[in-house]
C-alpha positions, 0 to 999 in steps of 0.5 A: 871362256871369254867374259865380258863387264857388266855394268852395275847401274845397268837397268835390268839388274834390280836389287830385292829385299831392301829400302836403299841402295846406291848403285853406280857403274862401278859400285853397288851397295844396298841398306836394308832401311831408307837413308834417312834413318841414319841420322835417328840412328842410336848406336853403330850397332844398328848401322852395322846391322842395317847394312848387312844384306840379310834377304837381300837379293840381285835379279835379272834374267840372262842366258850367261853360261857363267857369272862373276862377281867381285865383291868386298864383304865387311864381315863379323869375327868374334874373338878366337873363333873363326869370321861368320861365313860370308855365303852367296846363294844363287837360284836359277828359275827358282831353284838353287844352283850353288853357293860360293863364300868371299873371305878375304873382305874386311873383318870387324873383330868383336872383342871383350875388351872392344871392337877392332878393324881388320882390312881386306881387299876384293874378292871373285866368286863365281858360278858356272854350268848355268846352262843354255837359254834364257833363265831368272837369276835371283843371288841372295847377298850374304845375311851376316855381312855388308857388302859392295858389289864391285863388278859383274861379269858374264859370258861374253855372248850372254845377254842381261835382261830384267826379271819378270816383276814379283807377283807374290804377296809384299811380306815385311818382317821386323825382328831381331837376330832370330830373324837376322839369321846369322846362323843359318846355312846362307842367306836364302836358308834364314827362317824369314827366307824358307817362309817366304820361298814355301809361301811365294812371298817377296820378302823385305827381312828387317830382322836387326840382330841385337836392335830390335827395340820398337824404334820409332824410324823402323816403324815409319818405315813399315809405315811408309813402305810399299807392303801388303803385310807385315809381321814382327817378332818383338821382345828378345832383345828388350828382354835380353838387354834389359831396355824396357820395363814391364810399365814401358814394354806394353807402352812402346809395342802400342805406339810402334803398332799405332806408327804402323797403322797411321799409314795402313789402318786394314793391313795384315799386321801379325806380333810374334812372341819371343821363342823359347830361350831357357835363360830367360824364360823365368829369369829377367834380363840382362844376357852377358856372353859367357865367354864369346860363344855363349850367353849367360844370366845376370844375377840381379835378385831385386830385378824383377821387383824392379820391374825387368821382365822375363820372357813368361811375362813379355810373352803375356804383355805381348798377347794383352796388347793384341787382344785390347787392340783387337777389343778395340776393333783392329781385326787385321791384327793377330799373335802368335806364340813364338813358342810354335816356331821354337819351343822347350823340346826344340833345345838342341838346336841352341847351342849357344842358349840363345840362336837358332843353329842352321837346322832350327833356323829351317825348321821356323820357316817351315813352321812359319810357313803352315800357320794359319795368318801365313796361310790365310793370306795367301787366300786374302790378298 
């Protein structure tokens, strides 16, 4: 079939679930956090993290019978096991169609004794058997690597228009790998997307994994973002890395809160509690990986006496800090037990005592999606 160029800064072709992005004829890429966030920015860690393209999507509207994409993915390998899967899922008026990996892009290889760089070049995926007439296209960009768009291509006949504009609720989630959801099947499979997709919310996922730390720019950036309700699952990585104590915990979720409502004082604004994670439910932090595909503790036996936390006790600072607020009159503000989402009986689906695998991931969203603030504000707003 004859195809032809489309060009990438063309006006129907809108990029979903993110704060920037830059976007050229030749070029489009796309960070989940405003630019300016760079220069605050502690660590490459979470520059890494903020340009993987986790609820991500591309949208237009089109009668192609085929699309093309040529891509270049940077994507993740931890060392002897094999590169986490770079998946694109595409959705034709709201139902999936396919799913196609790019594996020949770039590769960061995570390694005990540091990181390493492995270049790659371009690769093509494409789908096909789109069928005929005009249709809503929405392609969900990998959530466990960053990636340049470097071309699109379409049925040589086809037309390109844009995608009617959302009209669901304006969701903004704030997380940590268990929100990222490197390990679920694709990207529109994270536990964030499954929710989001049941409640028939436009999702903005800022799940960061291993840099969910109460960060005062991720804060001015919900603040200042153009969402309805936000939501953050806080605690795992502070908890698991040991970066807050009990006195500094309950300190920093104040202020991260207080950043929020300066610019929505009425909004819906819900604080998840860490799941289960039997590492660290009665033991402090922090996590060593045991080998590179699992985690262990640390024996520290002074550490709780020092004032590290264990998930018991962050999950009830967590909940005294929704309810002083509350005391104090901010009646948009609620909590829920992460243990609802991923609880001890859910165990199997952790293999490596720490994610959620892909089942577990699908099990939260749906879960997520049948809770009562979800639910409830789809009645409200």
């Amino acid at each position: 079939m004859k195809m032809k160029s489309v060009s990438l800064d063309h006006p129907a072709l809108a990029v979903r679930g993110a704060m920037h992005k830059v976007q050229s004829a030749a070029s489009l890429k796309a960070w989940r956090l405003p630019a300016w966030t760079w220069a605050q920015s502690p660590d490459p860690a979470v520059d890494l993290m903020v340009g993987m393209t986790s609820g991500v999507r591309l949208c237009f509207t089109t009668d192609a019978e085929v699309l093309c994409l040529t891509v270049l993915e940077t994507g993740i390998q931890l060392a002897g096991t094999p590169r986490r899967s770079a998946t694109f899922d595409l959705y034709v008026d709201g139902i999936q169609h396919g799913s196609a990996e790019a594996k020949s892009g770039h590769t960061i290889v995570v390694d005990p004794k540091g990181p390493s760089f492995a270049a790659g070049s371009p690769s093509e995926i494409m789908f096909d058997a789109l069928g005929a007439g005009l249709k809503a296209i929405e392609l969900w960009l990998p959530q466990s690597a960053q990636v340049e768009i470097l071309g699109l291509s379409v049925s040589s006949d086809a037309k390109i228009l844009p995608s009617s504009e959302p009209s669901g609720l304006r969701w903004a989630h704030y997380g940590s790998s268990i929100s990222h959801g490197m390990e679920a099947k694709g990207p529109s499979w994270t536990w964030p997307a499954v929710a989001a997709r049941k409640l028939g919310y436009e999702l903005m996922n800022v799940g960061l994994a291993g840099q969910c730390h109460l960060d005062g720019f991720v804060a001015r950036s919900l603040r200042d973002g153009p969402f309805d309700a936000i939501s953050l699952e806080a605690g795992i990585n502070i908890i698991g890395a040991d970066t807050m104590r009990r006195r500094v915990f309950a300190s920093a979720l104040h202020n991260f809160l207080d950043t929020i409502r300066e610019g929505k004082p009425d909004m819906p604004l819900l604080v998840v509690s860490p799941i289960f994670c039997p590492l660290l439910e009665t033991h402090t932090g922090p996590l060593e990986r045991d080998g590179l595909a699992s985690y262990g503790t640390t024996e520290r036996p002074h550490s709780a006496a020092d004032g590290a936390l264990t998930l018991v006790e962050g999950r009830t600072i967590i909940a005294d800090v929704v309810a002083r607020r509350r005391n104090a009159g901010d009646a948009n503000l609620s909590y829920l037990d992460g243990l609802t989402l991923f609880g001890a009986a859910d165990e199997a689906d952790l293999p490596d005592h720490l994610h959620p695998n892909a089942a577990g991931q699908q099990r939260m969203g749906e879960r997520f999606a049948a809770q009562g603030w979800a639910t409830t504000l789809k009645t409200q707003l």
